[in-house]
N, C-alpha and C positions, 0 to 999 in steps of 0.2 A: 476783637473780642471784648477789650473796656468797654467802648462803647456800646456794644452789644449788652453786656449786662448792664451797665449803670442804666439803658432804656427801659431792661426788662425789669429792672428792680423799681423802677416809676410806674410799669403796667398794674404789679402787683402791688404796688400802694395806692392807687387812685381806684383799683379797679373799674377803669373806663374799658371801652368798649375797643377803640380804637384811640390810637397814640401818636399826634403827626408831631414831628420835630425837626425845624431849619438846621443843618448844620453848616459849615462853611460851604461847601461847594453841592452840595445835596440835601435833600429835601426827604427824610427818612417816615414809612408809615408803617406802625407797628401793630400788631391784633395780637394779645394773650389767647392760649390753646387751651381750653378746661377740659376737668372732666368731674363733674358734675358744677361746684362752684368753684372749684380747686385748681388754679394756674398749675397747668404740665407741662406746658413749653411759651415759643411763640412764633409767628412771624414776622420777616420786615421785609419790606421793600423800598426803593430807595429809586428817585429821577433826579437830575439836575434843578439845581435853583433854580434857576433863570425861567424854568417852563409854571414856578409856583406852585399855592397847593394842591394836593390831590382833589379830582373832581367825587363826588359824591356816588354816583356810579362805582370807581375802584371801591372808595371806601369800604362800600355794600358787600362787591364781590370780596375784598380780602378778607371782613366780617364773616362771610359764610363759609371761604375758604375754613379760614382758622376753628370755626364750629367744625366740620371735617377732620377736619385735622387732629384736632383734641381728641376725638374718637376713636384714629388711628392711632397715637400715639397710647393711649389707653390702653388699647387692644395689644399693643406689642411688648408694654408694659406686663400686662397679664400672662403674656405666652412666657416673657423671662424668668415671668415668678415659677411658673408652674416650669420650668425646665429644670430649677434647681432642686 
């Protein structure tokens, strides 16, 4: 979980798109989830070093993924508001 957030808290200050970071034994890629401009969460995925960095392809998909996502997360956000 530190490392979980010390990444997430580099997403929301660079606000780049995607976020790739070597760690010792893994090779970590991160996307921030929005919703509108606003970071609501994020993802990561992670492969072994040795295979190096993600190809541009994933990159792509985990960018759209996390567009997806942000919307979901959004939307469940809204349903909690409205249940209280």
């Amino acid at each position: 979980p530190e490392t979980v957030n010390s990444l997430n808290r580099r997403l929301r200050e660079t606000k780049q798109p995607l976020w790739e970071e070597t760690q010792t034994s893994v090779v970590m890629l991160g996307a921030p989830t929005l919703q509108g401009a606003q970071m609501n969460g994020s993802i990561w995925v992670w492969r072994p070093a040795d295979k190096g960095s993600w190809p541009e392809a994933d990159q792509a998909l985990l960018h759209e993924v996390a567009d997806h996502l942000g919307i979901v997360v959004a939307q469940f956000d809204d349903q909690e508001k409205l249940r209280v």
